[in-house]
N, C-alpha and C positions, 0 to 999 in steps of 0.2 A: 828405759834402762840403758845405762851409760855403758859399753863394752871395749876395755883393754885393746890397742894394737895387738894382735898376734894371738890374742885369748880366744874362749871358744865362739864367742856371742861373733867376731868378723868371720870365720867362716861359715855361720849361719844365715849374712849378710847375701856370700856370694851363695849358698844352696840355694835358697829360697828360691830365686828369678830361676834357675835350672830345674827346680823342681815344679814350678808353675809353667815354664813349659814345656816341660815330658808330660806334666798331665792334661796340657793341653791337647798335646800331639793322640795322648792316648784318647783323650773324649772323642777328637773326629777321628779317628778309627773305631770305638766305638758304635760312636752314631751313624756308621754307613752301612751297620748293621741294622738300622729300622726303619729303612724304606718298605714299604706296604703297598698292594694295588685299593682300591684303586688311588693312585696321587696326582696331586695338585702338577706337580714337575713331571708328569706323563702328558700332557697333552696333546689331545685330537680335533682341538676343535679351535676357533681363531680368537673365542671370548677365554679360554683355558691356557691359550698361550700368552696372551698379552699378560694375564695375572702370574702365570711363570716369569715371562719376561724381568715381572716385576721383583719378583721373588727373588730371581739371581742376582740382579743387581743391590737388593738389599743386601742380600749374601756376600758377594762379592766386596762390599766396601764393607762391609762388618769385619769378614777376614781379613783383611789389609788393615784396618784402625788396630786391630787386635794384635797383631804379626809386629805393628811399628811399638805398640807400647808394648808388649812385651820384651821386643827388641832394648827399648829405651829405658828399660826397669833393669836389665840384664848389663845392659851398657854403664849404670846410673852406680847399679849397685860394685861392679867391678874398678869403673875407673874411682870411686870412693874408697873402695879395698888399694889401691892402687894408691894413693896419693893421701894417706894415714897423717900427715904431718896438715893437711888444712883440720882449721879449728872447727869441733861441728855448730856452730853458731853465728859462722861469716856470715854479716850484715850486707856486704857487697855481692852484688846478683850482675852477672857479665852479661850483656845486652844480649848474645844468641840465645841466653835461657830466655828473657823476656818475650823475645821475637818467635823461641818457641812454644812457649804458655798463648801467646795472643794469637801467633795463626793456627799451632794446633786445638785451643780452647775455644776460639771463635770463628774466622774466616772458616777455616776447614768445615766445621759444623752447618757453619749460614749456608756455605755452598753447597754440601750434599742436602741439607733438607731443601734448597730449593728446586735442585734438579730433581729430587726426589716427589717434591707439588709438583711442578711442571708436568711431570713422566704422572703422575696421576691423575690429574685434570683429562691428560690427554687421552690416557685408557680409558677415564668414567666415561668420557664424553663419546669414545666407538663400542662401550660396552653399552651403550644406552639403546642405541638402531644399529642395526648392519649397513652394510655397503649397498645393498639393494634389498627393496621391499620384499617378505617373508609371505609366500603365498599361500605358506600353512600353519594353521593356529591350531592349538592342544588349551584344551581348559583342562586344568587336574583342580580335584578339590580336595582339601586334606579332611581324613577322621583320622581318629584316636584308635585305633591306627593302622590307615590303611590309605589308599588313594584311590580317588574316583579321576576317571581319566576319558574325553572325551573328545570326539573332532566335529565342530561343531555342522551343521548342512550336509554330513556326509554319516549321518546313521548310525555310529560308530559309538560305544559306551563299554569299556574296558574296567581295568584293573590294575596297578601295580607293574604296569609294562605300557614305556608310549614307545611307539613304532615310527621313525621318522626316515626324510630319503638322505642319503647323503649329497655333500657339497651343496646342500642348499639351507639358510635361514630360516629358522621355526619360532614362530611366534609361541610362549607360552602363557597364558593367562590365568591366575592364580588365585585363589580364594580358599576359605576354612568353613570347614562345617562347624566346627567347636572351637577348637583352644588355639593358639598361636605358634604355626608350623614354622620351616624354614628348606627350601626346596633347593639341593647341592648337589651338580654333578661334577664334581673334580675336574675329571678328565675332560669336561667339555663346558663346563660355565661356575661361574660364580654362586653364593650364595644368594637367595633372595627372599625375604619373608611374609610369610602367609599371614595375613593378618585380620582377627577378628569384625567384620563390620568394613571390609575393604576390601578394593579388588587390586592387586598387584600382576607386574606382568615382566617377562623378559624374553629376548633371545636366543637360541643356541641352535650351534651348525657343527654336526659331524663331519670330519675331512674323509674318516676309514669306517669302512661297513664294521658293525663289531656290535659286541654288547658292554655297556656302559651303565658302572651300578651309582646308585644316587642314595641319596640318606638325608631321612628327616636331622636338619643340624640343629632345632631349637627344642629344647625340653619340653616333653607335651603329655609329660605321665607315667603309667607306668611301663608299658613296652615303647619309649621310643627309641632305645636301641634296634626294636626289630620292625620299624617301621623304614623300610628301603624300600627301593624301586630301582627299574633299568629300562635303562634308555635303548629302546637294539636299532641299531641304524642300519639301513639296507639300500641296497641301490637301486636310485627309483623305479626300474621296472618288479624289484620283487617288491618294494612297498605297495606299488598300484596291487599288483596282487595278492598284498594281503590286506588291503583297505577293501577289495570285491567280496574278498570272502567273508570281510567282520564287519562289514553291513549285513549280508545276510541272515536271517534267521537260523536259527539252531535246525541244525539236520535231526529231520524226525527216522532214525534209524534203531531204535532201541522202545519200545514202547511201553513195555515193561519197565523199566527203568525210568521213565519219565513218569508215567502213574506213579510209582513209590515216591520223586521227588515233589510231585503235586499232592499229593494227599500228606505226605509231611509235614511238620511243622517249617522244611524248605523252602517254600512257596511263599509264607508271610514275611522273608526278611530280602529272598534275591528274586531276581528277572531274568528268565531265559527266556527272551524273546520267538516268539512262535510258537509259545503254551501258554496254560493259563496263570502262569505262576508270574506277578507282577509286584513283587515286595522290591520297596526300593531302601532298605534299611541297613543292606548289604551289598557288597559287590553284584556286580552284574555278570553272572555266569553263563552267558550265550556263547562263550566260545572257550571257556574252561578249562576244556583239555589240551589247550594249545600254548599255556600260559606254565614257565620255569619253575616258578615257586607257591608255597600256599604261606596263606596270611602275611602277606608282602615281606618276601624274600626271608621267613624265618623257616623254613625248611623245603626242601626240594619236593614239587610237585610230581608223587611217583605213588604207586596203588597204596605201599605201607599207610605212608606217611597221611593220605586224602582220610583212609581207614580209620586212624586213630584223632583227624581233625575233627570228624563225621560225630564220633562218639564222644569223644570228650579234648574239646580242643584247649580247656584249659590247662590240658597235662603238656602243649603244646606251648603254648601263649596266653600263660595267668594274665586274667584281665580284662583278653579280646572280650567282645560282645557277641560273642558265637555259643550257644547254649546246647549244653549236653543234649544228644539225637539219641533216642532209644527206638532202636530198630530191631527187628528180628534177623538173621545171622543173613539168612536169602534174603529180606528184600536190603542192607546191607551191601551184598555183595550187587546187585543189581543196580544198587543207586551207585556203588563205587564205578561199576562198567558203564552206566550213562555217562557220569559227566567226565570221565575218562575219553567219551566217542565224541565229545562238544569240542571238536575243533573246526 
């Protein structure tokens, strides 16, 4: 539509470029409101920061392309308001618009994507091995939904927590019991996918003792939003000491409590090593009580919450493969105080 000098449609001209960018300005004010832990742009670890790395720099030139054409719409639209008397149909195109369709539509472009290959060839390629061999290996294997997590030659068969030393390279090696996971620690590694019929495997090294949460990132049913894990990194002298004590067999300190979980229906799905209870269909509960969360990190491991797993965990986690436990109120409370003591 054709608009008059001075009519309403040219001052619509110059709003428009002003109004695209005040609401530019307002979206990144906005969006510095939905930063979340754990994130990508926190990193602790050297595989978590080269993919930051990576990230700003996308960042960075995105806002810069954006800022200039914005600029050049505001510029475009004004010196057009400005100079009313050229006809809008000139056939004549002045050599610096050319020169700037061809380098800002091509050159510019060729060269960021290529610095941009370049800069990722070069991260796949240190994301692939560390800088020195990794003299500890974790195999986790994914259910539906939960993790089996274990070290291999060192006795060791967890849960939903791996335990690693800091400043040093961890081998992790990957597998699925069922359906097609994808194993993401933000803060300290990339993605990497668990795959049916195949063993998968990657690195990661904490720089800061801490805890570090992870999340299944591949759709794998109905709870995979509550299939998480965490990574707690410790400094190799409290790792060595808690690698002595989760080799160890379960402390026979509650005896009571261990009869009700043996004569249970308990016994036929988990393994508390140093009873007779050898179900491997479930997590392995030898050290239990030592352990943040129940049914991998979808509620805090605390006497409520273990109470109403016990009894009916689908009021918990529709879904899980954890089947209603009908106990009487005492033994109950007894099975709650065992594996409350399994640390």
């Amino acid at each position: 539509m054709r608009h008059e000098p001075g009519g309403r449609g040219n001052r619509t001209l110059v709003l428009r470029p002003t109004r695209l960018a005040a609401f530019a300005l307002l979206a990144v004010l906005v969006f510095t409101g939905c930063a979340g832990a754990p994130s990508t742009l926190d990193p602790h670890g050297p595989g978590a920061s080269r993919v930051a790395g990576l990230w700003w720099f996308l960042f960075i030139v995105s806002a810069v392309v954006c800022v200039v054409f914005i600029a050049l719409v505001v510029f475009g639209a004004m010196r057009r308001q400005k100079n009313r008397e050229i006809p809008e149909h000139d056939a004549s195109t002045p050599r610096w618009a050319r020169n700037l369709v061809i380098g800002g539509g091509v050159v510019f472009p060729v060269l960021i994507l290529s610095v941009l290959w370049v800069m990722t060839l070069h991260d796949m390629a240190a994301l692939s091995a560390p800088t020195r061999p990794a003299r500890l290996t974790v195999q986790v294997e994914g259910y539906q939904w939960w993790w089996r997590v274990s070290y291999p030659g060192q006795g060791i068969v967890t849960a939903n927590e791996i335990h690693v030393p800091t400043g040093q390279p961890v081998r992790v090696v990957l597998t699925t019991n069922d359906v097609n996971h994808s194993f993401w620690v933000p803060q300290l590694v990339g993605k990497t996918d668990l795959i049916a019929g195949r063993t998968t495997s990657l690195w990661l090294q904490a720089d800061n003792a801490g805890v570090y949460r992870g999340q299944c990132a591949e759709y794998c049913g109905l709870q995979h939003a509550n299939m998480a894990f965490y990574v707690v990194a410790q400094s190799p002298a409290d790792f060595r000491a808690w690698a002595s004590n989760e080799a160890a067999a379960a402390p026979a300190t509650d005896p009571a409590g261990q009869s009700v979980f043996e004569n249970a229906p308990c016994a036929a799905c988990h393994t508390i090593r140093g009873t007779t209870a050898h179900g491997t269909f479930g997590p392995d509960l030898t050290h239990f009580g030592s352990r943040m969360t129940i049914g991998a990190g979808t509620v805090p491991n605390n006497r409520g919450y273990l109470g109403g797993w016990i009894v009916n965990a689908q009021s918990i986690k529709p879904g899980s493969l954890m089947p209603p436990i009908q106990l009487s109120a005492a033994d109950e409370q007894q099975l709650i105080d065992y594996l409350e003591s399994l640390k």
